[in-house]
N, C-alpha and C positions, 0 to 999 in steps of 0.2 A: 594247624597248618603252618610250617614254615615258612620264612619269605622265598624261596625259592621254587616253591609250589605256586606261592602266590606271584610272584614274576613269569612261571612261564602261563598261566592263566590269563593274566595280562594279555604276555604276547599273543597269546592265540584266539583272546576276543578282538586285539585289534588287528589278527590277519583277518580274521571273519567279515569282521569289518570293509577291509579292504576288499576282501575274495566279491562282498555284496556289490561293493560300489563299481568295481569292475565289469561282473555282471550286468549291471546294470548299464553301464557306459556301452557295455558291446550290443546291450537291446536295442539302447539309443540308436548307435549307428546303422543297425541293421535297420530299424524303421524311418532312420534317414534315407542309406540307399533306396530300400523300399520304394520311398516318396520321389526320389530323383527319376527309378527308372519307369517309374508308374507316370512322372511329367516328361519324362522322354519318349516314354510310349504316343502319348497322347498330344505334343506339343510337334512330333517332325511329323506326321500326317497334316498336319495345320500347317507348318511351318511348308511343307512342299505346297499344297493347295496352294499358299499364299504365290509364292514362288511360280507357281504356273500361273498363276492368276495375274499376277504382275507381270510375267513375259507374255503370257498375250495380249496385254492391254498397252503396252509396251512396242508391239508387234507394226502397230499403224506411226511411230513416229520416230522408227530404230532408224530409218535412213536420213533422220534430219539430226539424230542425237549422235556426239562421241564422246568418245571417253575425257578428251581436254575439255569439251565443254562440262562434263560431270563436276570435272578438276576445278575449274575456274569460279563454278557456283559454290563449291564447296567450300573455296578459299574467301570468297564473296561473303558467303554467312557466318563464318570463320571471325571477319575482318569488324562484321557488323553486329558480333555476340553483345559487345559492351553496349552497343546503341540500342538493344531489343529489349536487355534485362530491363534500363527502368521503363519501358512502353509494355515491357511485359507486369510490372509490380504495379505500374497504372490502370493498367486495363484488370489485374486482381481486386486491387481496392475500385474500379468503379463496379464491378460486379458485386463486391461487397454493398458500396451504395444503392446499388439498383435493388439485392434484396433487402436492404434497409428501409428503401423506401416502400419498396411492393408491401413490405409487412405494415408500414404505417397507411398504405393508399388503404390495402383491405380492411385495417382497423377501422380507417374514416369512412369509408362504403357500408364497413357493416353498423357502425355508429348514425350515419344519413339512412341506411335502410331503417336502421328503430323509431331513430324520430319522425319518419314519413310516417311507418305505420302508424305512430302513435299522434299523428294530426289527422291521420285518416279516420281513426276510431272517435276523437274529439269530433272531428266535420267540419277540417280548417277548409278541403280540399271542395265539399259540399258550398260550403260559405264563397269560396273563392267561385265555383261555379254561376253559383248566385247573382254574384258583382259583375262577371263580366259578360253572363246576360241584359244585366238592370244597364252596363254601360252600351253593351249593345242599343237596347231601346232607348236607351236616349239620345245615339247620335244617328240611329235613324228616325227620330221624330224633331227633331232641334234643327232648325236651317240655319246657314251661318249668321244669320240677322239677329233668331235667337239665343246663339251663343254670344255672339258682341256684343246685346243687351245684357245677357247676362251677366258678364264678366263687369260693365260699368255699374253692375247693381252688387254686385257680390259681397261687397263691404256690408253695405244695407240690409242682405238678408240674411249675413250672419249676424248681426248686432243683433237681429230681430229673432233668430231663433234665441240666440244668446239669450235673451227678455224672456222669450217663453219655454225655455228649459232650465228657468230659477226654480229651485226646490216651493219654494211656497203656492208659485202660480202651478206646477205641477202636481201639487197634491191637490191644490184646488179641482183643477180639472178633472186626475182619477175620481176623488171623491165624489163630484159632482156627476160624472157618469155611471159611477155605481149604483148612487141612488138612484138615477133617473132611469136606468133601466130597469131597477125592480119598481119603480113608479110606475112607466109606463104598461105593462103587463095588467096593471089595477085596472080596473071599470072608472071611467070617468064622470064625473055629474057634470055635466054645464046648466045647468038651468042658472038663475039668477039668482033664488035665495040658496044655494051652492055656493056662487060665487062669493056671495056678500058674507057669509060664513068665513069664507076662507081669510076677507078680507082683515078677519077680526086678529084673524093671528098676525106678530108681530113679526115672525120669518117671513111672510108672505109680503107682506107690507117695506121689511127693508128688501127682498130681492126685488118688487117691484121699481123701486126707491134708484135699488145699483143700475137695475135694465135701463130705467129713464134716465140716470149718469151717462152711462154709455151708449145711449142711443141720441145724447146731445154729442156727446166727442162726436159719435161716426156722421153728426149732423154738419157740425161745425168744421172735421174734416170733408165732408162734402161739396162745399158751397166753392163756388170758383178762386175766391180771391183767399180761400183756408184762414179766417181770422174771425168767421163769425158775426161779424158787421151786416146788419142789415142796410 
């Protein structure tokens, strides 16, 4: 094939060329107009409604309106463009903050909703119940007398629980109820040579030992003058 076969081959793929893109520009336009007259159709029926709709609502306040007054508000909002823009870019960004915030309120609402549930399922809410029964009955059983008693003792009777919720006097006491309630379930003997049996043992012998310790304290704290002085 010579070059002059191959030049007009050329030329005539790129009329092809062109003849498509052509075609194709005049489809374009046609489903341009298309689109225009399909929103003309459909926009002056609205556009009239509108129009009638606005003159008769229009209708109750035409003899107080004129055309200067149109003029004058027109030149008015005209005058106050520059003052609205930034009230109008403020009033954009506070709507941007308000959904800024709304998205974090609901994050925190739905965060306080899991943690309620989730004290609800613990028994904070039970618990709480509880308390403000228990404080119920005590400030309907408490006259002011004993509350003003109370509050000059209050130092004294936490030092004193303080004393008796130390770990060693605590376990003495579970322990000591543990036993004593599968003890007392037993059959008992009192006769005398029972007792004088029991006496033989040395457990026996030192609890009776501690009782008479402490039943001299609670003696000696008993006595008028607290010093034990006969």
């Amino acid at each position: 094939m010579d070059q002059a076969t191959q030049d007009l081959n050329h030329k005539i793929d790129l009329l092809t060329e062109q003849v498509a893109y052509l075609a194709e520009q005049a489809r374009a336009a046609e489903q341009a107009r298309q689109s225009v007259a399909e929103l003309v159709e459909i926009g002056v029926p609205i556009a009239r409604d509108v129009m009638r709709i606005a003159s008769d609502e229009m209708e109750d306040v035409q003899e107080y309106l004129e055309l200067a007054d149109l003029v004058r508000l027109l030149k008015k909002l005209i005058r106050l463009a520059p003052l609205m823009e930034p009230l109008l870019d403020q009033a954009s960004g506070a709507a941007d903050l308000l959904q800024i915030g709304g998205t974090v309120l609901r994050e925190g609402m739905d965060k306080a909703t899991s943690l309620m549930d989730d004290m609800d399922r613990k028994g904070y809410f039970s618990l709480a119940e509880g308390g403000v029964r228990m404080v119920d009955n005590i400030a309907t059983s408490f006259t002011r007398q004993d509350v003003d008693k109370l509050a000059d003792n209050v130092v004294l009777i936490l030092n004193t629980v303080k004393d008796m919720t130390q770990p060693e006097i605590m376990n003495f006491v579970r322990g000591t109820l543990l036993v004593a309630e599968k003890e007392v379930e037993k059959p008992v003997d009192i006769s005398y040579p029972a007792l004088l049996r029991q006496m033989q043992d040395p457990a026996v012998r030192r609890g009776l030992a501690l009782t008479m310790r402490v039943l001299k304290v609670v003696g000696q704290q008993a006595e008028p003058n607290g010093n034990g002085n006969k």
